[in-house]
C-alpha positions in Angstrom: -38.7 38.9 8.3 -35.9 40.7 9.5 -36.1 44.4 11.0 -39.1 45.5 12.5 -42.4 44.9 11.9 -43.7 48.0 12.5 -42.7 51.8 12.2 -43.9 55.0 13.7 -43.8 58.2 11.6 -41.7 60.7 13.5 -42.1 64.6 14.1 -39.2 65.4 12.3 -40.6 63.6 8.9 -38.8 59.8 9.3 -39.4 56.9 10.7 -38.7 55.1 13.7 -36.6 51.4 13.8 -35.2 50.2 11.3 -35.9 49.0 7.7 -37.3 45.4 7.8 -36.6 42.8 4.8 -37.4 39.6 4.1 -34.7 36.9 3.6 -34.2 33.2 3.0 -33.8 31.6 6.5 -30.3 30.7 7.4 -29.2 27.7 9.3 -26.4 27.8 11.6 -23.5 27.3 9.8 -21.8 23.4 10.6 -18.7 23.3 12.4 -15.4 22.3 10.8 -14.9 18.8 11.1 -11.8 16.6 9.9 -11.5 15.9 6.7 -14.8 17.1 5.5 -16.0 19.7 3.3 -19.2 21.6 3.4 -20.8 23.8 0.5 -24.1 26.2 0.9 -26.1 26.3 -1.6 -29.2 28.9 -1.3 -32.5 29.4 -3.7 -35.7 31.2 -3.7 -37.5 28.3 -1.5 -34.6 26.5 0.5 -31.5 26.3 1.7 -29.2 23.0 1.2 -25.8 21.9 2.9 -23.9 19.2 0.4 -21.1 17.4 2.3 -18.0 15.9 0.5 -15.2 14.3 1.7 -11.5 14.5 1.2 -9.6 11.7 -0.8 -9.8 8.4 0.9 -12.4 8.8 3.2 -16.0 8.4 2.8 -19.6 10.3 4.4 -21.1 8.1 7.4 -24.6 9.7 6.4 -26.3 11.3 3.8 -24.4 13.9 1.7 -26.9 16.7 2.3 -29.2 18.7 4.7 -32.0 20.3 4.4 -32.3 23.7 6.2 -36.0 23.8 7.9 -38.4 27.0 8.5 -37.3 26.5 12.0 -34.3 27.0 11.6 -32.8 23.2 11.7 -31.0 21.1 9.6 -32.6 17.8 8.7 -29.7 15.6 9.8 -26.4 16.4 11.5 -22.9 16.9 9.8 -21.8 13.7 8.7 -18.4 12.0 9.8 -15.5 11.4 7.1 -14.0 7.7 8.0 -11.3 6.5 6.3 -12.3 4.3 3.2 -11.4 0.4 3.0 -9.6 -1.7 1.0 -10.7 -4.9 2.2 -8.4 -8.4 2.6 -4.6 -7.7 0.6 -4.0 -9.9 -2.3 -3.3 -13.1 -2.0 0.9 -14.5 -3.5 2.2 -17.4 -4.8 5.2 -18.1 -2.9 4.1 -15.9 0.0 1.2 -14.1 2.1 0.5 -11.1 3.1 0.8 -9.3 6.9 -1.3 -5.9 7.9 1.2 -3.6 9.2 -1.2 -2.1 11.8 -3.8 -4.3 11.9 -6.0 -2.6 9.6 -7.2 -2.1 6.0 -7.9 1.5 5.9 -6.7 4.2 3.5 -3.0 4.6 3.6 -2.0 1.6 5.9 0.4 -0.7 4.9 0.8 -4.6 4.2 3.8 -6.2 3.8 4.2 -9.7 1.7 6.2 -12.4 3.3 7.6 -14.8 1.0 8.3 -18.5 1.4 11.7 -19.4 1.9 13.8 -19.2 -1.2 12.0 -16.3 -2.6 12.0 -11.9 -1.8 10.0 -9.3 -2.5 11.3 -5.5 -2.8 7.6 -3.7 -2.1 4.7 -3.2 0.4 1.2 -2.7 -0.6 -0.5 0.2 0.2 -4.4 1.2 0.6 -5.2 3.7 -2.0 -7.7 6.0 -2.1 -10.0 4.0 -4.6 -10.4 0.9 -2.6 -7.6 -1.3 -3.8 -4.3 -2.3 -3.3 -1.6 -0.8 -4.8 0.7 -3.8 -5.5 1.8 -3.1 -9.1 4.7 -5.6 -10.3 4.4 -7.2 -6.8 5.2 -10.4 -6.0 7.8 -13.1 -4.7 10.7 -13.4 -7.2 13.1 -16.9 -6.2 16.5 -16.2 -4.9 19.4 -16.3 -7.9 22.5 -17.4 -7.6 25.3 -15.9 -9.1 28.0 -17.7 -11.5 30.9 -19.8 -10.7 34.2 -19.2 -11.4 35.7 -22.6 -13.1 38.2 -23.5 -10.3 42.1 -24.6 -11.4 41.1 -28.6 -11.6 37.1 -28.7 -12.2 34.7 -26.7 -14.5 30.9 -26.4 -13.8 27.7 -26.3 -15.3 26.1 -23.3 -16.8 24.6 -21.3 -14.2 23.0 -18.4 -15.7 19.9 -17.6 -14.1 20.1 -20.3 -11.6 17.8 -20.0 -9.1 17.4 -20.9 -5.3 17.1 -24.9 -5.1 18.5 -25.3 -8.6 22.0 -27.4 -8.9 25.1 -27.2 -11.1 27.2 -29.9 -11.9 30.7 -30.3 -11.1 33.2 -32.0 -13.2 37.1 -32.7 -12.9 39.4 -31.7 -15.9 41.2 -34.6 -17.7 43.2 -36.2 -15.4 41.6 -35.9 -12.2 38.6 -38.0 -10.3 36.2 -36.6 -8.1 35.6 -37.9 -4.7 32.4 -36.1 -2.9 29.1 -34.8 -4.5 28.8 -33.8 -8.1 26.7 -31.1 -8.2 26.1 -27.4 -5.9 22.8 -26.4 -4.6 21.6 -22.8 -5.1 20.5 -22.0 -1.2 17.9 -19.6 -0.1 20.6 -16.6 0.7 21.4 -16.7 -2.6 24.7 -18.5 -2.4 26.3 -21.8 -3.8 25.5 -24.7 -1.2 29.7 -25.2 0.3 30.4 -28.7 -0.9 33.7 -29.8 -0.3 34.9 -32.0 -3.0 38.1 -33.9 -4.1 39.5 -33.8 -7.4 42.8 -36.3 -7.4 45.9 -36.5 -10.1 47.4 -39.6 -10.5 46.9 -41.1 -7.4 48.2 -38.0 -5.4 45.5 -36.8 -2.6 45.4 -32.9 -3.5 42.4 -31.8 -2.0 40.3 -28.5 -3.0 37.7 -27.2 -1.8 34.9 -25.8 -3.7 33.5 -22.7 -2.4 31.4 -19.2 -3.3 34.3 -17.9 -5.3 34.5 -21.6 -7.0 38.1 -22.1 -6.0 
């Protein structure tokens, strides 16, 4: 009941007060909290409150409340906490590092990899529970391809790949003194061997570098 419940008939032909009606009872509305939502939803009998969260975070209690006849709700508004995506995957060739600690929507994990080997991406927590690490993981180093210097030539080296060799070899002509092959290192760069290639006796020295000269 709202109004009054009772009403005198005046002198001057109306009544006195005010026009009483009867109404669903209300709960006090909840306040605003972070990140969640509340709808009210009224019929004949009741009066609900369904909660809902934004993306990425989930209720801490039921999703609704019931409004009583005395004027309480049957729980408290909820809290939205930010969903988790549990442990990142794990890499060959690498692990994984949380950037703040945590495994909560939106935080960050970067992947180390093992010497040798890179990765261009972070994961990140989505809001369904799981990583995003799409075409993620540790790629090995590659080496680029050598130049044929003025007395040797050298193996093919397409593709070549951190701890992966080429062979060295003198033209016609001239003997090799040193090591026969380059190493692919984990910058991405020939391993600097200095090796001789000799003519006829004659001690011309070259030194084989990056550039292969």
């Amino acid at each position: 009941m709202y109004g009054d419940t009772q009403r005198t008939c005046q002198w001057d032909g109306t009544w006195s007060g005010t026009q009483p009606s009867c109404l669903i009872p209300s709960c006090p509305a909840f306040s605003p909290t972070a990140n969640l939502h509340v709808q009210y939803i009224r019929d004949n009998n009741s009066t609900e409150a369904v909660f809902d969260c934004y993306e990425g975070y989930g209720l801490s209690d039921n999703a609704t409340a019931t409004c009583y006849e005395n004027l309480t709700w049957s729980i408290g508004a909820p809290t939205c906490d930010r969903i988790s995506c549990g442990a990142p995957p794990t890499y060959q060739n690498g692990s994984t590092d949380l950037l703040n600690g945590t495994t909560l929507y939106e935080d960050l994990a970067i992947v180390i990899c093992n010497t040798g080997f890179f990765v261009t991406d972070m994961l990140e927590c989505l809001a369904n529970q799981t990583w995003d690490d799409t075409d993620t993981f540790c790629q090995p180093v590659t080496c680029t391809n050598l130049t044929p210097a003025a007395t040797a030539s050298f193996g093919v080296t397409t593709n070549t790949i951190y701890q992966d060799t080429v062979t060295i070899a003198c033209y016609t002509g001239f003997e090799l003194f040193g090591k026969s092959y380059l190493i692919c290192n984990a910058s991405g760069q020939w391993e600097e061997i200095s090796s001789d290639c000799n003519i006829g006796g004659l001690c011309t020295h070259y030194f084989l570098d990056n550039a292969g000269i």
